[in-house]
C-alpha positions as CSV (number, residue, x, y, z in Angstrom):
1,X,55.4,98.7,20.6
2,X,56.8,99.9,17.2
3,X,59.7,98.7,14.9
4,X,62.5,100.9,16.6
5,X,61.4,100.5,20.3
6,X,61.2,96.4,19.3
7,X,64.9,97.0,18.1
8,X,66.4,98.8,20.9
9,X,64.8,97.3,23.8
10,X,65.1,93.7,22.4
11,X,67.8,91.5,24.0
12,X,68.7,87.9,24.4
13,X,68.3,86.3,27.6
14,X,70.6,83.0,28.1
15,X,71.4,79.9,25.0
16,X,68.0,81.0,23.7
17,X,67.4,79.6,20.3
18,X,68.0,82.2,17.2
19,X,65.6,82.6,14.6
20,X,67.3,84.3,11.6
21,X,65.0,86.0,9.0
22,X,64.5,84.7,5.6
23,X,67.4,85.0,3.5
24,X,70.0,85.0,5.9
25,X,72.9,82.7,5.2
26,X,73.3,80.6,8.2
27,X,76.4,79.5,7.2
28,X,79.6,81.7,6.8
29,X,77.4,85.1,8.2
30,X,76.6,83.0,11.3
31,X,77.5,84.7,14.5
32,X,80.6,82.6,15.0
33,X,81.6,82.9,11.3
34,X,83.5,85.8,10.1
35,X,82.4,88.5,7.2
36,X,84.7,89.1,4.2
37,X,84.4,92.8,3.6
38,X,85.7,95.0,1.4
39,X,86.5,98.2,2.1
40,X,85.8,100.9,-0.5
41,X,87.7,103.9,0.6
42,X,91.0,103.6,2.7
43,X,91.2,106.8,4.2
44,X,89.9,109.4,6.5
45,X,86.4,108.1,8.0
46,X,87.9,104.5,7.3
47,X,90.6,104.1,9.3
48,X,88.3,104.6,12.1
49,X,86.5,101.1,11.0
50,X,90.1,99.3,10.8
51,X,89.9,98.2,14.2
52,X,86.2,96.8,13.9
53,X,86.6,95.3,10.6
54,X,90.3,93.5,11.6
55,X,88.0,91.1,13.5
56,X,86.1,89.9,10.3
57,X,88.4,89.3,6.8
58,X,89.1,92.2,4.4
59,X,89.3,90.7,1.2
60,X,88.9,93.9,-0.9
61,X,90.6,97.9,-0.5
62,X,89.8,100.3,-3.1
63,X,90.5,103.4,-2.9
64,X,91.4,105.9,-5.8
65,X,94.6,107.2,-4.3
66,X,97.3,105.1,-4.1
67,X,98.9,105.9,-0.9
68,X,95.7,105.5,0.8
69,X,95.7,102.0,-0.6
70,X,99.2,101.2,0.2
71,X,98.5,102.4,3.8
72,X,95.4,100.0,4.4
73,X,97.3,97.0,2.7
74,X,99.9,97.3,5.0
75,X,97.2,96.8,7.5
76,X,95.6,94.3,5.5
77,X,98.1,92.7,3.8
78,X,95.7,89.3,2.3
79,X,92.9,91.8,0.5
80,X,93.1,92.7,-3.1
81,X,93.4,96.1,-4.5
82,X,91.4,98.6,-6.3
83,X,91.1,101.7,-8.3
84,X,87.6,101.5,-9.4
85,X,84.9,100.4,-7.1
86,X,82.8,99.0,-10.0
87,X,85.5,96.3,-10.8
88,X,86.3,96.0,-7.0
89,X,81.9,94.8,-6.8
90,X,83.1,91.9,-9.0
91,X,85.3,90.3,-6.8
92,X,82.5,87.1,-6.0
93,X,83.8,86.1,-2.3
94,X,82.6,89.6,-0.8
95,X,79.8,89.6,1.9
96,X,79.8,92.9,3.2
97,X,81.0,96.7,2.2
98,X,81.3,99.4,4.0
99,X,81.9,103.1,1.8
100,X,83.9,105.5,2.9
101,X,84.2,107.9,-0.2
102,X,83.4,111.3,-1.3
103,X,79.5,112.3,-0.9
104,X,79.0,112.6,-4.3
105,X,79.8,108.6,-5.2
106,X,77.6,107.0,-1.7
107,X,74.7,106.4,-3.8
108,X,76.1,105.0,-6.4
109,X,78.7,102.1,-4.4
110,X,75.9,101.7,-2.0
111,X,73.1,101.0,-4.4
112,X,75.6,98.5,-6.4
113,X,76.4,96.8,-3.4
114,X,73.0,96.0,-2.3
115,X,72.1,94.9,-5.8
116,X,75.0,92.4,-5.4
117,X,73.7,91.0,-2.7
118,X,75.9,92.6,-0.1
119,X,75.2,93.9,3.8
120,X,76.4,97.5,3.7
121,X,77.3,100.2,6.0
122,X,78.1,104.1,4.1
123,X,79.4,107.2,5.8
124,X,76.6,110.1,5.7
125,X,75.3,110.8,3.8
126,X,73.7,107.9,2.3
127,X,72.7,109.9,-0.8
128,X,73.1,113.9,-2.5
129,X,70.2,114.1,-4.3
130,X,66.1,113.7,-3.0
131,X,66.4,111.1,-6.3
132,X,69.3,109.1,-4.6
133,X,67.8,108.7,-1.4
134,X,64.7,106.9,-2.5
135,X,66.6,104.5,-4.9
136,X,68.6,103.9,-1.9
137,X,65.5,102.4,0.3
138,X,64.0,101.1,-2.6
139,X,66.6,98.6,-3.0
140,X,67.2,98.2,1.0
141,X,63.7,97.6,1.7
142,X,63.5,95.1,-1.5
143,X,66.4,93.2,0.2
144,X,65.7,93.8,4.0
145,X,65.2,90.5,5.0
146,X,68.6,89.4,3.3
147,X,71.2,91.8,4.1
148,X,72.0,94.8,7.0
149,X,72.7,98.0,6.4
150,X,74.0,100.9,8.6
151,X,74.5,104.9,7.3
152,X,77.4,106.3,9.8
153,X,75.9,108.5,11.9
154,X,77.9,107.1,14.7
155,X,77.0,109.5,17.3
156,X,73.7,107.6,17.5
157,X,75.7,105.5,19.9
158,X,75.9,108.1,22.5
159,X,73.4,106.7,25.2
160,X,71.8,110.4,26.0
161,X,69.9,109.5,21.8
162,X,68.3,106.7,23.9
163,X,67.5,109.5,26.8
164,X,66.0,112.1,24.7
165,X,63.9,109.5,23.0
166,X,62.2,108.2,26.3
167,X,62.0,111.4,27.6
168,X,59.9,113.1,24.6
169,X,58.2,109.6,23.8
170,X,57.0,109.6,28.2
171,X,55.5,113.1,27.6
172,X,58.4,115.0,29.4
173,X,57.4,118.3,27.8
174,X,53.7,117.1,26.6
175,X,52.4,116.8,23.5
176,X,55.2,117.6,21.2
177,X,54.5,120.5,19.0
178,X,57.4,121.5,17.2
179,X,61.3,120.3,16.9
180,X,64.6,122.0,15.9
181,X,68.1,121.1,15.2
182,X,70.9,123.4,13.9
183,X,74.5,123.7,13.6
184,X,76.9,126.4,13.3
185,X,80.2,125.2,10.8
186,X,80.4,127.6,8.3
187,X,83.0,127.5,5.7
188,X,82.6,129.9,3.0
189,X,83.8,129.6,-0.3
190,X,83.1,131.6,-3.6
191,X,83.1,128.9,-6.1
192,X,84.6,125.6,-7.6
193,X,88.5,125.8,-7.6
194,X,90.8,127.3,-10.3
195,X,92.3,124.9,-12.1
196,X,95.9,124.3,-11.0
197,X,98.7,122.0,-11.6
198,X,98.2,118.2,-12.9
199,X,96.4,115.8,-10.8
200,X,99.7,113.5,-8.9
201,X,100.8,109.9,-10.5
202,X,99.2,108.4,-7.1
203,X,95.7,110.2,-7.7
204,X,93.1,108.7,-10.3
205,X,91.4,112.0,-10.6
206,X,88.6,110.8,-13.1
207,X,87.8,108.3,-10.7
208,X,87.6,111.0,-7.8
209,X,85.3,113.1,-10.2
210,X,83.0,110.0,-10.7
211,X,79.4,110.5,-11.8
212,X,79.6,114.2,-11.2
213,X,81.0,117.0,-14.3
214,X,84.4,117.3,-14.9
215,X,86.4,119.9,-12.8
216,X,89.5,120.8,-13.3
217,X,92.2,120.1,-10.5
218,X,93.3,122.2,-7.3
219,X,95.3,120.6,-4.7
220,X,93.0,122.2,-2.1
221,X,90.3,119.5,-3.0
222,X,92.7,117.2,-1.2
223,X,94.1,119.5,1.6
224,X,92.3,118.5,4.8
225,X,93.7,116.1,7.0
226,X,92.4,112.1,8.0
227,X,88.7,112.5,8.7
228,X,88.3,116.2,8.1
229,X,89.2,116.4,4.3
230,X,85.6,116.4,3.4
231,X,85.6,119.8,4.3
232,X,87.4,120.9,1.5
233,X,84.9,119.8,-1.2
234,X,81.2,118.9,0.4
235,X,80.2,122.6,0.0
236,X,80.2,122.5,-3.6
237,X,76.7,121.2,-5.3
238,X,78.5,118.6,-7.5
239,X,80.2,117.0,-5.0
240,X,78.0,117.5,-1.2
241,X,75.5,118.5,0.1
242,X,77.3,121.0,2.7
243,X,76.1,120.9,5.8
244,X,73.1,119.6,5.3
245,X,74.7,116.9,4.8
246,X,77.4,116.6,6.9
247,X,77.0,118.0,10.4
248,X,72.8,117.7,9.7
249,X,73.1,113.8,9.3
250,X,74.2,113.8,13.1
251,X,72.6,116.3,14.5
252,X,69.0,116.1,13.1
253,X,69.3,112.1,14.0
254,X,68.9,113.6,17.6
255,X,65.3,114.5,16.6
256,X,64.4,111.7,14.1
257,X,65.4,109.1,16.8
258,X,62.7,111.2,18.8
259,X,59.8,112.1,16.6
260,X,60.0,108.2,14.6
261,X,59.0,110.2,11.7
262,X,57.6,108.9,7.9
263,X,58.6,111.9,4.8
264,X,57.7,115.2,5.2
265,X,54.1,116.9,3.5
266,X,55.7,120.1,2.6
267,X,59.3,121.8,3.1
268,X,59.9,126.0,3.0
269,X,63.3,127.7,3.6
270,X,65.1,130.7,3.9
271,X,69.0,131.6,3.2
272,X,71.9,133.2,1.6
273,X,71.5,134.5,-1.9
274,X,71.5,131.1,-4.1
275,X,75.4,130.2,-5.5
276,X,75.2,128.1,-8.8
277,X,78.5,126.2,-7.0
278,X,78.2,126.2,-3.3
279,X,75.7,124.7,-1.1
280,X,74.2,128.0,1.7
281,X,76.2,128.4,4.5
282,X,72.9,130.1,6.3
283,X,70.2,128.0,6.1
284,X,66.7,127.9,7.8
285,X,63.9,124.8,6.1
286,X,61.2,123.8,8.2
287,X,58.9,120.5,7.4
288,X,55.1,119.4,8.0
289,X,55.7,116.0,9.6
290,X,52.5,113.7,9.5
291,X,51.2,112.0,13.0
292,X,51.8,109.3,14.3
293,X,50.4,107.0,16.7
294,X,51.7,108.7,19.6
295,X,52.2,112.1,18.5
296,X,50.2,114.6,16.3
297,X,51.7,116.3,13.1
298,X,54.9,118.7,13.9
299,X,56.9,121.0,12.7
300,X,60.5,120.2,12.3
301,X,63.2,122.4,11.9
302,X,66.7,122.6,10.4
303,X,69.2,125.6,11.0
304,X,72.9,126.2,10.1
305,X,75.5,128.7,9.4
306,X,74.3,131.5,12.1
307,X,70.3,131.1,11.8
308,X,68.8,129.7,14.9
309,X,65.3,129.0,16.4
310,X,64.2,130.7,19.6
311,X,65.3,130.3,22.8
312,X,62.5,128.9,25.3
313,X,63.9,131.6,27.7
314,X,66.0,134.3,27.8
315,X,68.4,132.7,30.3
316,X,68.8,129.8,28.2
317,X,71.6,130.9,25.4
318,X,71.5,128.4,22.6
319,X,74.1,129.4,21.0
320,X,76.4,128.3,23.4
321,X,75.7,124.9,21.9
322,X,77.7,124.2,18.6
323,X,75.5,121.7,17.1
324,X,71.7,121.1,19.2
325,X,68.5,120.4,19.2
326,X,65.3,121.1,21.0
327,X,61.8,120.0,21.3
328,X,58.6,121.7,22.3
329,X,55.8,121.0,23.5
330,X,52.4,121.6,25.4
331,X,54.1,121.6,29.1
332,X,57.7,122.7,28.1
333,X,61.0,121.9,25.9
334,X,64.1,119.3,25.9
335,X,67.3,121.0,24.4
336,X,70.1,118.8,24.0
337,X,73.4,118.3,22.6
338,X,74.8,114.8,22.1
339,X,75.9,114.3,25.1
340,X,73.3,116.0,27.5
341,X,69.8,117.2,27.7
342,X,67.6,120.1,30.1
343,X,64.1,119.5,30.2
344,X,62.0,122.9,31.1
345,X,58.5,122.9,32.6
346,X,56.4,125.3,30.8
347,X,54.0,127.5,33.2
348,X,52.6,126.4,36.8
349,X,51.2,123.4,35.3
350,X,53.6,121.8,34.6
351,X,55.0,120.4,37.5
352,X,56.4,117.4,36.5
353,X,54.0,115.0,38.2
354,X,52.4,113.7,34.9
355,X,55.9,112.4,33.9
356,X,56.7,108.6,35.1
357,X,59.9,108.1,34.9
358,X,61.5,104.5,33.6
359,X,63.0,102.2,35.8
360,X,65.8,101.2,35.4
361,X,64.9,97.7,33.4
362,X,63.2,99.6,30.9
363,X,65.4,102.3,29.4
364,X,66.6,100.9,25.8
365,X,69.1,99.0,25.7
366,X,72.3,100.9,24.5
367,X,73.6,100.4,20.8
368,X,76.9,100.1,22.0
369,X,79.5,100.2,19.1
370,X,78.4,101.4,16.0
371,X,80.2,100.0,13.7
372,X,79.9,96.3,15.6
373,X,76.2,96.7,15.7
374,X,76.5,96.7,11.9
375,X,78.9,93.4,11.6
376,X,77.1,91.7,14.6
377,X,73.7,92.3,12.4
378,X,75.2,91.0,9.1
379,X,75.4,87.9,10.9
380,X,72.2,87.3,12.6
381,X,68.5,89.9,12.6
382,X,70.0,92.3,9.9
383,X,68.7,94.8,12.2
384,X,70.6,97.9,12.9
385,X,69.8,101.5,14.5
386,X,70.3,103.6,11.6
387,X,69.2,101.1,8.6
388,X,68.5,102.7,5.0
389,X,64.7,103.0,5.7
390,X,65.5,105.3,9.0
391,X,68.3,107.1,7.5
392,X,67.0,107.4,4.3
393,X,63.7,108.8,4.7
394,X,66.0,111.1,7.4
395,X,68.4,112.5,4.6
396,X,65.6,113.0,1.9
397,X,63.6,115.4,4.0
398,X,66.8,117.0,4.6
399,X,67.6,117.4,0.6
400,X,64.0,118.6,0.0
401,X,64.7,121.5,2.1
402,X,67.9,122.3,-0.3
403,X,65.0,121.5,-3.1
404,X,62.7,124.0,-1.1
405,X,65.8,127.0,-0.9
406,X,66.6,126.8,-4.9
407,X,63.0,127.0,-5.6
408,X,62.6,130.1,-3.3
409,X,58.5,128.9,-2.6
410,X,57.1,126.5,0.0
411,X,56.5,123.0,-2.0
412,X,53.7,120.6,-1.3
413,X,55.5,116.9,-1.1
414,X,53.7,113.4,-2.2
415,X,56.4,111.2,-0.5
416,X,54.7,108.0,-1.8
417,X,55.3,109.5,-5.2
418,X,58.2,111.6,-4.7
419,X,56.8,114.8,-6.3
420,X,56.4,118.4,-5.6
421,X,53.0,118.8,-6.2
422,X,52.3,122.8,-6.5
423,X,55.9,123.5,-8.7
424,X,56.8,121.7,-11.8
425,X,60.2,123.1,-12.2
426,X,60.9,122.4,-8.5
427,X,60.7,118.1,-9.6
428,X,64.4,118.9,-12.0
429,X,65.4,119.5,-8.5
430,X,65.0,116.5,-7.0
431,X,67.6,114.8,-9.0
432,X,70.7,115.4,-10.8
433,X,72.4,114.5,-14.2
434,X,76.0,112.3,-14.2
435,X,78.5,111.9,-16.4
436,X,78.2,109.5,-19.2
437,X,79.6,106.1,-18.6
438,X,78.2,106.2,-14.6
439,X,75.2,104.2,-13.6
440,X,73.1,105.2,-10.2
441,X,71.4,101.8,-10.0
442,X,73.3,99.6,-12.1
């Protein structure tokens, strides 16, 4: 049984006796104790958190606008307030932080945060760069037996992740061969935004900018409503990862739930003509995924903006599915969405009769809410579904296909060393340069 079966079919039975891991504070983070959180970010993605967090104490909002602020301490009148998240870190009572800011700043709050000490949950993505990503795990898996962390791919909730991952793992379609996700947002844009008017007295804009180059202000940066306003700036390279990033976080966790997959060999893609400021709305990278020890190598598959893999079968329009995935293998494929799944015998073999199916008592357990699996962690096995290891490695396969489209060749990966290993220039890719004054690690 491996590390993410362990975690999802685990369960206690009865007043069992609870055996916390080493580091754990037993004390205020034990299960009948309550976390004091701050909240880094106000708006948007967290005020769908209030709710969870209201159980625990919020003893820190920071958010850069100040009408987001004011909103949240209405809610939470007893936390103190924040511009900057670097001075809000300082505050000594906080256990826990969960980051709800632009892309461009998760690396930074989240690797500060764990370097504090602190349990942390981030919005997706948990990094922009292939650079981020592995100081990101670095640090988690240097503390993972003292704190719990969660990246906010809250779909992963949605028991049919659960279904798809017994029914590849049982053999449903054979030996797996190959899987695909895609997803089919596209929002164009031509470049960064004109500069226009002064930032508003609510709106630290420096702050907004962060580590990422100065841009002058548009309004438009900040026109999208509560939840959806990243789509008005994670296109551009400085400040996303487009969708990549965004949509790709959820819908290639359908697969990486599946396959349990370590980083990639080597990473090739196809696309738009390359913009200097905007991430490719048409996108197609594939991956060589190692073996492991149920399952040979594979090829994985991402796909966005229009592109699309084949369809098993001409009756089967995947299209018709927004955002998807499918799996192949020697008897057959699974295409899913989040919600549902097919499974499609391949040839007069495959009738089925090799598949076993579960009873009922051992399907994996469900996560149930995401957000409490996080808090409920924090205060006992600091295990989670979607921990900075499995999202991590997740996201920086992900960026190495962005890596992969800018350097217009297939690259050879090392992920022990993090290094393209046939192109030089392709390794300036894997990171990025900030602005003076910021700190990815500090």
């Amino acid at each position: 049984m491996n590390r993410r079966q362990f975690l999802k079919t685990a369960a206690v039975a009865g007043a069992g006796l609870l055996i916390l891991p080493s580091g754990t504070r037993a004390g205020k983070n034990a299960p009948g104790a309550k976390l004091n959180i701050a909240m880094i970010g106000t708006w948007g993605r967290a005020e769908a958190h209030f709710d969870v967090v209201a159980n625990e104490n919020v003893v820190a909002l920071c958010d850069v606008d100040e009408r987001h602020l004011a909103g949240a301490a209405k809610r939470f009148p007893n936390a103190k307030t924040y511009a900057d998240w670097r001075k809000c870190l300082d505050q000594k009572d906080i256990d826990a932080v969960m980051i709800c800011t632009p892309d461009h700043t998760h690396a930074f709050i989240t690797n500060w945060a764990i370097n504090r000490g602190m349990h942390v949950y981030c919005e997706k993505p948990v990094a922009n760069t292939v650079e981020e990503a592995r100081v990101v795990r670095a640090n988690y898996l240097k503390n993972k037996d003292k704190i719990a962390t969660q990246v906010g791919t809250q779909r992963h909730e949605i028991d049919n992740f659960n279904r798809v991952q017994e029914l590849i793992q049982d053999g449903a379609v054979g030996e797996l061969s190959d899987a695909y996700a895609w997803g089919d947002r596209q929002i164009r844009r031509a470049g960064y935004l004109p500069a226009k008017g002064e930032p508003p007295s609510y709106l630290n804009y420096d702050l907004w900018i962060g580590p990422s180059p100065m841009h002058p202000y548009n309004p438009d940066y900040f026109s999208g409503g509560s939840g959806m306003n990243c789509l008005s700036w994670n296109m551009y390279w400085d400040f996303g990862s487009g969708q990549v990033g965004d949509m790709g976080s959820h819908t290639m966790d359908l697969v990486w739930n599946a396959i349990e997959a370590g980083l990639p060999t080597s990473a090739e893609a196809k696309g738009e003509p390359f913009n200097p400021d905007v991430t490719p709305v048409t996108l197609e990278t594939h991956f060589s995924v190692p073996g492991n020890n149920w399952r040979p190598p594979i090829r994985v598959g991402w796909y966005q903006g229009g592109a699309m893999p084949n369809s098993p079968r001409k009756y089967v329009d995947l299209r018709k599915i927004d955002h998807g995935a499918m799996f192949k293998g020697s008897k057959g494929w699974l295409v899913c969405d989040f919600e549902t799944r097919i499974v499609l015998p391949l040839g007069g073999s495959a009738d089925m009769t090799y598949l076993k199916p579960r009873t009922k008592e051992n399907l994996l357990r469900p996560v149930g809410n995401f957000q409490t699996e996080w808090v409920k962690a924090c205060k006992g096995d600091l295990k989670t579904s979607c921990d900075f290891e499995y999202a991590g490695n997740m996201i920086e396969m992900m960026l190495l296909g962005l890596v992969a489209y800018r350097a217009g060749k297939k690259l050879d990966y090392d992920g022990a060393a993090g290094k393209v290993t046939n192109d030089e220039a392709a390794n300036a890719l894997l990171s990025r340069k900030y602005r003076d004054g910021w700190t990815l690690n500090g």
